[in-house]
C-alpha positions in Angstrom: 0.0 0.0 0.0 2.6 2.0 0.7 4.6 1.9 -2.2 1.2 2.3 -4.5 1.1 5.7 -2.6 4.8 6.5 -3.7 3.5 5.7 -7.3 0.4 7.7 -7.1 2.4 10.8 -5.8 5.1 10.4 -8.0 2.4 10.5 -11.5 1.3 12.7 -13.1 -2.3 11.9 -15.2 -0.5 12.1 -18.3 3.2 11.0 -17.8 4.5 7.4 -18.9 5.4 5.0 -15.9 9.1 4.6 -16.0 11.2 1.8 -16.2 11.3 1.2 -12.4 7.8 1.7 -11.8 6.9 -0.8 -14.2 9.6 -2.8 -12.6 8.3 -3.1 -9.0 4.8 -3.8 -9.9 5.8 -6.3 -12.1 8.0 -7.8 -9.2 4.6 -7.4 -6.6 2.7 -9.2 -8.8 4.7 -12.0 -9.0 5.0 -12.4 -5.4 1.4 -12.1 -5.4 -1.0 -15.2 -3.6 -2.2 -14.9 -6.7 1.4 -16.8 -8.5 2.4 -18.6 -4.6 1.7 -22.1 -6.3 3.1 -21.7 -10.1 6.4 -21.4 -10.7 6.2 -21.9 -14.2 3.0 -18.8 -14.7 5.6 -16.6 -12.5 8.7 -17.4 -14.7 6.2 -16.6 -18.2 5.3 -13.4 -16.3 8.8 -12.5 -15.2 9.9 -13.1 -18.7 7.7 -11.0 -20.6 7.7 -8.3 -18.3 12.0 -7.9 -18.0 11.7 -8.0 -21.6 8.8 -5.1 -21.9 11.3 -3.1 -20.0 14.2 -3.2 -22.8 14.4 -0.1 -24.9 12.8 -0.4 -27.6 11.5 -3.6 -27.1 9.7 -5.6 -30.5 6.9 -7.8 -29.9 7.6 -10.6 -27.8 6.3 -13.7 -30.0 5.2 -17.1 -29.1 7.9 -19.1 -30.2 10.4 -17.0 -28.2 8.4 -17.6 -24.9 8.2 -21.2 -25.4 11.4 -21.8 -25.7 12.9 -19.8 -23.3 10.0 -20.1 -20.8 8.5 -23.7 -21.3 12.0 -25.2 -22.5 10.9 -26.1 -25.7 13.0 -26.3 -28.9 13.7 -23.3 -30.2 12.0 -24.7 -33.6 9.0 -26.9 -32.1 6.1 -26.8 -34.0 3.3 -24.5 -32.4 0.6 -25.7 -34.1 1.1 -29.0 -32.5 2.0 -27.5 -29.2 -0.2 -24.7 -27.5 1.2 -24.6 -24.1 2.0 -20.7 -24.5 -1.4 -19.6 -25.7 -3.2 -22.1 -23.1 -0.4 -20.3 -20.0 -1.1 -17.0 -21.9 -5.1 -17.5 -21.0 -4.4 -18.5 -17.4 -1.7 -16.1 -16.8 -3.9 -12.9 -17.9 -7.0 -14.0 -15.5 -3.5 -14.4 -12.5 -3.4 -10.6 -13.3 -6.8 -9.6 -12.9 -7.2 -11.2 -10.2 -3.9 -9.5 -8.5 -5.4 -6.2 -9.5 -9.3 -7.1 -8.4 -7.7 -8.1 -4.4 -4.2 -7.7 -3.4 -3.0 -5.0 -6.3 -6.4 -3.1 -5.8 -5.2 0.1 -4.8 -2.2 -0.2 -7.4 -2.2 3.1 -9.2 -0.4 1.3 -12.4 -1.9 -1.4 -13.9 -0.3 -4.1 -16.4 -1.8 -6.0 -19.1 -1.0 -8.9 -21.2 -3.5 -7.6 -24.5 -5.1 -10.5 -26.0 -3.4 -11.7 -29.7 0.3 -10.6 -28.4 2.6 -11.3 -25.3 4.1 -7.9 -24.8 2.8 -6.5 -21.3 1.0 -2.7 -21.6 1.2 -0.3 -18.8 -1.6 2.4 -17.9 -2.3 4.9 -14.7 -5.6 3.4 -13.3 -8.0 6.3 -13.9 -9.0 8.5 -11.3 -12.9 7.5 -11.8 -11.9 4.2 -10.7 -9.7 4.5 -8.1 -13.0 6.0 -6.4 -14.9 3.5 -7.2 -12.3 0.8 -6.0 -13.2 -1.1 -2.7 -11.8 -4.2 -1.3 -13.4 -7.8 -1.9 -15.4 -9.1 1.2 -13.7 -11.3 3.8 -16.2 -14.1 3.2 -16.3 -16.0 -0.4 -19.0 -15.1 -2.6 -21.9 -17.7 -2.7 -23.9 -17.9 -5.6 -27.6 -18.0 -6.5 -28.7 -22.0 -6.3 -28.0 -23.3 -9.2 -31.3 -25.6 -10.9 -29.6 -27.3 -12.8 -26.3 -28.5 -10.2 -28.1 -31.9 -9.3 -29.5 -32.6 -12.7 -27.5 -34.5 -15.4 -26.3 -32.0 -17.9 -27.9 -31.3 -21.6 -25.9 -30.6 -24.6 -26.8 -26.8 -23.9 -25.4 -24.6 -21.4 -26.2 -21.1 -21.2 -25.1 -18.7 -23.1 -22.5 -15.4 -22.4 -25.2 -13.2 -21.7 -26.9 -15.5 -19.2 -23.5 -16.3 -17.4 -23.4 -12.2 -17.5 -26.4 -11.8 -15.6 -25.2 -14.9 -13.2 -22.6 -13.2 -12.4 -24.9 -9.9 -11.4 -27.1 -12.3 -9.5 -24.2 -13.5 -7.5 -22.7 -10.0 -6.7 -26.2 -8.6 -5.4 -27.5 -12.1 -3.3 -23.8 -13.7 -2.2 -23.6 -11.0 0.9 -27.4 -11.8 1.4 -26.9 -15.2 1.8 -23.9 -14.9 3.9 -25.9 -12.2 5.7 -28.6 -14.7 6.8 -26.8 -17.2 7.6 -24.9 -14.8 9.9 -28.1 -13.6 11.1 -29.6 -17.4 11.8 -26.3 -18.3 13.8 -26.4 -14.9 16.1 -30.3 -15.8 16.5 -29.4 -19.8 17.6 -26.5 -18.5 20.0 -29.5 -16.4 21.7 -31.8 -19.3 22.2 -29.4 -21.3 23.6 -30.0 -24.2 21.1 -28.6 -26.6 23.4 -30.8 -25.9 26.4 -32.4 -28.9 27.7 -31.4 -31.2 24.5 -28.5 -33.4 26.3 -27.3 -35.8 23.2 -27.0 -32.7 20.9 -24.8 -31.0 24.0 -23.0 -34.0 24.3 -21.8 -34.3 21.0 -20.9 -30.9 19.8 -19.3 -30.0 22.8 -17.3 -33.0 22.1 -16.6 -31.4 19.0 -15.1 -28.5 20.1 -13.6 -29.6 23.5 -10.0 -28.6 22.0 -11.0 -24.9 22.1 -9.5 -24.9 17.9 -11.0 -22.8 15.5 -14.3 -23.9 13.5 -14.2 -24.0 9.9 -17.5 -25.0 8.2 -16.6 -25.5 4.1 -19.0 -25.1 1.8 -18.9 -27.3 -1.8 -17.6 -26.1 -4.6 -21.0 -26.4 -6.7 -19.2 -24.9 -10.2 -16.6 -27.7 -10.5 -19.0 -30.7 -10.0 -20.9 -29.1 -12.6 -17.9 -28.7 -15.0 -16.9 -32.5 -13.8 -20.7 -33.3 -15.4 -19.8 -31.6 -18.8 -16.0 -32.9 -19.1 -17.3 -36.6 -17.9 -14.5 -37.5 -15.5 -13.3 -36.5 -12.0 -10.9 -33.5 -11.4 -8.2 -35.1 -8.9 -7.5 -32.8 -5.8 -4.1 -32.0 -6.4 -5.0 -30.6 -10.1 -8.1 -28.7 -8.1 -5.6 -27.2 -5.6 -3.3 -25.7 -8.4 -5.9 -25.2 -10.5 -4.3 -27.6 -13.0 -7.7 -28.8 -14.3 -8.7 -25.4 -16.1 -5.1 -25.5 -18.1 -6.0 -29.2 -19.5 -9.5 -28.0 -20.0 -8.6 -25.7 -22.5 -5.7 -27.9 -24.1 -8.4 -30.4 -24.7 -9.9 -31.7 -27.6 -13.6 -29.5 -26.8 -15.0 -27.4 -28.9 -14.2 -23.6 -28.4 -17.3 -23.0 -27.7 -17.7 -25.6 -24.9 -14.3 -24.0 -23.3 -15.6 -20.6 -23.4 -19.1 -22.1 -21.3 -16.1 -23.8 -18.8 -14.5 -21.4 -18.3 -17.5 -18.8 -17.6 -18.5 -22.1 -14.7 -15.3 -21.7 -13.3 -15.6 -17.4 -12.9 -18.8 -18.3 -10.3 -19.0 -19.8 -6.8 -22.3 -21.6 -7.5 -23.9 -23.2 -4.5 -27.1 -25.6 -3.6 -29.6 -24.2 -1.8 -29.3 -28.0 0.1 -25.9 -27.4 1.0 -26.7 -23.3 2.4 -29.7 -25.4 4.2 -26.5 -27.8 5.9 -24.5 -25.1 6.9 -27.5 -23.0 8.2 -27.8 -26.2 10.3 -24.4 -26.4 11.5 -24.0 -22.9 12.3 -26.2 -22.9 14.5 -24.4 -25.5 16.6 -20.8 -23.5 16.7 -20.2 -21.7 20.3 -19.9 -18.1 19.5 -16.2 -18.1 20.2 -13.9 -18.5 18.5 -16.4 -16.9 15.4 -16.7 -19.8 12.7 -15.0 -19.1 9.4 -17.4 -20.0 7.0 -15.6 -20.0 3.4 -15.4 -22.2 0.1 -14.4 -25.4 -0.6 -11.7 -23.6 -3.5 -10.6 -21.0 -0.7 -9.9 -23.3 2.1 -6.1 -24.6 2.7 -4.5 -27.7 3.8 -2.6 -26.1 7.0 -6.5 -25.1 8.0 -7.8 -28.7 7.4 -4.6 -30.0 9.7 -5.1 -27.5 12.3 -8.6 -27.0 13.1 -12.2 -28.5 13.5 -14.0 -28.4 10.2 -17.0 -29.6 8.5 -16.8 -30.2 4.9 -20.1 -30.2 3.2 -20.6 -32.3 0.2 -19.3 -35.3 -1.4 -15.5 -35.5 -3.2 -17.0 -34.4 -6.2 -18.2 -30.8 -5.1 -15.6 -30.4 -1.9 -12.5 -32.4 -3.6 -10.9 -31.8 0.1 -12.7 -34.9 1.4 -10.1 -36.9 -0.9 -7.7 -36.4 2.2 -10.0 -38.8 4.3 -9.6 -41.6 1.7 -7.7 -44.0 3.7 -9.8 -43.7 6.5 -13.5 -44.0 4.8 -15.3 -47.0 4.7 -19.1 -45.2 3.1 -18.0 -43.0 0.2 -20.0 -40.9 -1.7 -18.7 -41.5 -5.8 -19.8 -40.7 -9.2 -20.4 -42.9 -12.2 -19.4 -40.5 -14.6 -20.8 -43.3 -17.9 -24.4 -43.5 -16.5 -24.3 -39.9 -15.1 -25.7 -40.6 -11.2 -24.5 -40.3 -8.2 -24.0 -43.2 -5.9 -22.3 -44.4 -2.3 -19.9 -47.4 -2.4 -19.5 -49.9 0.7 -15.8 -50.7 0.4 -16.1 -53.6 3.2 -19.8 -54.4 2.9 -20.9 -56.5 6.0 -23.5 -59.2 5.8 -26.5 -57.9 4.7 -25.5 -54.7 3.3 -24.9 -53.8 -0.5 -21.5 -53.0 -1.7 -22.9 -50.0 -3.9 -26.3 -47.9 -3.2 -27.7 -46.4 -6.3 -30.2 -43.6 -6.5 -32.3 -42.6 -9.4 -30.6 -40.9 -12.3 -33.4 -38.7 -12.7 -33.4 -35.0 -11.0 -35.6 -34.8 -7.8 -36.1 -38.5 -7.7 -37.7 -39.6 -4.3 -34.2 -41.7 -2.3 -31.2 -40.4 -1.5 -28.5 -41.8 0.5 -26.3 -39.9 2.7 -22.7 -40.2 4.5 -22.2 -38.6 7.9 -18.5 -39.2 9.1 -16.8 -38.1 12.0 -13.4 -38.3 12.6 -10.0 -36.7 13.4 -8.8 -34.4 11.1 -5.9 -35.4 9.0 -2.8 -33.9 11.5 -5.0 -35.4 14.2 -5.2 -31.8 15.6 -8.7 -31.3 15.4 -11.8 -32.8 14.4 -13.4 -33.4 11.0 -17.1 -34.2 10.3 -18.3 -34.7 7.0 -21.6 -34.7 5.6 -22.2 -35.9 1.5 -25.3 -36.7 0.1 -25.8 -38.4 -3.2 -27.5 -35.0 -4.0 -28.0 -31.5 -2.6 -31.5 -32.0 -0.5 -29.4 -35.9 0.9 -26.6 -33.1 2.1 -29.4 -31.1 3.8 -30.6 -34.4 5.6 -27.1 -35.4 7.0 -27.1 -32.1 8.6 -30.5 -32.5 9.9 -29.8 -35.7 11.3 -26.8 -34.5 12.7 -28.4 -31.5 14.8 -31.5 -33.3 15.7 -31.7 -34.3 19.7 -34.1 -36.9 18.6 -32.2 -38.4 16.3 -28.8 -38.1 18.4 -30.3 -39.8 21.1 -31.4 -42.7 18.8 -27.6 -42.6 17.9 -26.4 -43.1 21.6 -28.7 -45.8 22.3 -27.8 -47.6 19.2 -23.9 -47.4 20.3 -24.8 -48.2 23.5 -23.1 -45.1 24.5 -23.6 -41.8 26.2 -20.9 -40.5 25.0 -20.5 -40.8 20.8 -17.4 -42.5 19.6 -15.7 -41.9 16.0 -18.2 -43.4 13.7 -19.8 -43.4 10.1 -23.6 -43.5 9.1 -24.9 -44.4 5.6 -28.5 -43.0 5.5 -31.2 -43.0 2.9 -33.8 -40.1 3.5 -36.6 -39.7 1.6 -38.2 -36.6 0.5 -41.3 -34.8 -1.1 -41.1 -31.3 -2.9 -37.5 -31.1 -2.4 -37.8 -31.1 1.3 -35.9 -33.9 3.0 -39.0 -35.6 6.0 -37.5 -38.9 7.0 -33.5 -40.3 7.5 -33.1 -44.2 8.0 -29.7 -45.5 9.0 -29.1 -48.5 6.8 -25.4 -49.1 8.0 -23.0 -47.3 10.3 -19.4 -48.3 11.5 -18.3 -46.8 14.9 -14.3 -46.0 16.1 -13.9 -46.0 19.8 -10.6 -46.8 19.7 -9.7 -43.9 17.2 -7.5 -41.2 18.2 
């Protein structure tokens, strides 16, 4: 901040940025969150940048870059090989985003102009530096989405729809965030846990190691894009957002990028899984405050460290991946019939090895996964709640904050205190609204620590 003040003193509204001006914002953006986990979309920015700086600098051309950046030879064949366009893509929306949070306030701003590779340097105008505020804490939440849970068309919306998505979100993400806010403050007042001893029991359970509270909402955008692309995006390519960069060196159609890569540019959530973490929230003690955030925000340190509740299976909150080896009820994807299912890895007698729903939208069954175990650094506490679709996410949570139903739960363990355990349910439900749970199979941990 303070050396965007420097800048902004030192310009004049008309007067070309010099050489090290364009220098040190070129070096802030690369040491931006924004480049932390890619070397190789820091090294293409570092490249082109140093080389806008040279006197009289030509073009900077594709060939160049990907040989000296992507060390291919300097005669490869680029209509064969697109890795500098497909970087060029990424690396330009890397820059806006720099200048959209962290670079907000930077009076200069850089850009890599569509069809070349040479960067371009302009004063941010002084209409909107006025108009410039910083993002909100929280991650935006989107509008539900109708069409998350049903199995996708050969049409998806068009630019100017995904245009007035994106206006949707802006004006109802702080709402929803708002309510939930609003519910939780409400729940704290009532004293939810007066005079319900099994929900007491087990949440204070929960939190008896005084660590931070994160509650992670899914990531509702990328399941739909898994639906279109018809296979899974693996955790490690979600975390670096890998998936986006093979997207677009894929064999689609341009057209079917351009609708990926609008999915990707909005947080899209189910109104089931807002329903969960309404739920939830109203469970947390009111301090430490709950971070409530996005599945694509969240961080492995975090997952280590604190309690947390993911809500949603692997293929909507990828971070439930971590608790692979630990899983036996896990809620899966059969990406060649296009429905959701849960596999029994170590079915006992009398259970099924695989649960199937319907493959048709707001069919009647669902089955849901309630786990709760440690964390993966053993630190905290993890619970996770995945439903074969978004209303089967909203019953887990019911379950799951119902006295009724814990109480059921104790008696079943034969224990007044819960130990680490599993539950496979199938709810049913009428007009979207989950009215009855049925535990079907459940494994319990006491000897888990």
């Amino acid at each position: 901040m303070a050396a965007a003040e420097q800048m902004s003193s030192q310009r004049s509204s008309d007067s070309p940025a010099s050489i090290a001006q364009r220098r040190a914002v070129i070096d802030r953006i690369a040491a931006s969150a924004s480049f932390s986990r890619s070397t190789r979309l820091r090294d293409f920015l570092l490249y082109v940048g140093g080389q806008s700086l040279k006197e009289g600098c030509p073009d900077i051309h594709e060939q160049e870059i990907g040989a000296r950046v992507f060390d291919r030879p300097a005669s490869y064949d680029r209509s064969q090989d697109n890795i500098v366009r497909v970087n060029a893509t990424e690396l330009r929306k890397r820059i806006d985003l720099y200048f959209a949070t962290e670079g907000a306030h930077e009076p200069l701003i850089l850009e890599i102009p569509r069809g070349g590779y040479k960067p371009v340097f302009h004063w941010r105008s002084p209409e909107i530096d006025k108009t410039v505020s910083p993002l909100p804490k929280a991650p935006p939440l989107s509008v539900p989405y109708a069409t998350v849970n049903a199995a996708p068309s050969n049409f998806l919306p068009s630019r100017s729809v995904h245009l007035l998505w994106g206006a949707l979100c802006a004006a109802l993400a702080i709402t929803v965030l708002l309510v939930l806010q609003q519910n939780w403050i409400l729940h704290k007042a009532a004293s939810p846990w007066n005079g319900k001893p099994a929900l007491e029991s087990f949440w204070t359970g929960f939190f008896q190691n005084s660590k931070p509270t994160d509650v992670v909402l899914p990531d509702d955008s990328v399941s739909v894009m898994q639906d279109v692309i018809r296979r899974p995006i693996l955790l490690e390519d979600y975390l670096n957002r890998n998936y986006m960069l093979q997207i677009q060196a894929s064999g689609l159609s341009a057209d079917r990028k351009v609708d990926l890569d609008q999915l990707f540019g909005h947080n899209l959530i189910t109104f089931g899984s807002v329903r969960a973490a309404q739920d939830v929230l109203a469970q947390i003690p009111a301090t430490p405050t709950p971070h409530l955030t996005l599945s694509r925000y969240y961080t492995a340190d975090a997952l280590k460290q604190n309690n947390v509740v993911l809500i949603g299976g692997e293929k909507a909150n990828p971070w439930v991946h971590l608790f692979d080896d630990r899983l036996n009820f896990i809620t899966d994807y059969d990406y060649r019939n296009m429905h959701a299912f849960v596999g029994n890895l170590h079915p006992q007698p009398g259970e099924q090895a695989r649960y199937e729903v319907s493959p048709y939208p707001n069919a009647l069954l669902g089955y849901t996964v309630i786990a709760y175990l440690p964390n993966p650094g053993g630190a905290g506490k993890a619970i996770i709640l995945a439903g074969t679709d978004s209303d089967a996410t909203a019953a887990s949570a019911e379950f799951l904050t119902s006295e009724e139903r814990l109480e059921s739960l104790r008696n079943l363990f034969h224990a007044q205190t819960l130990p680490y355990f599993e539950l496979l349910l199938k709810s049913s439900r009428l007009s979207g609204t989950s009215f009855s749970s049925e535990i079907i199979a459940y494994r319990t941990y006491p000897g888990l620590r």
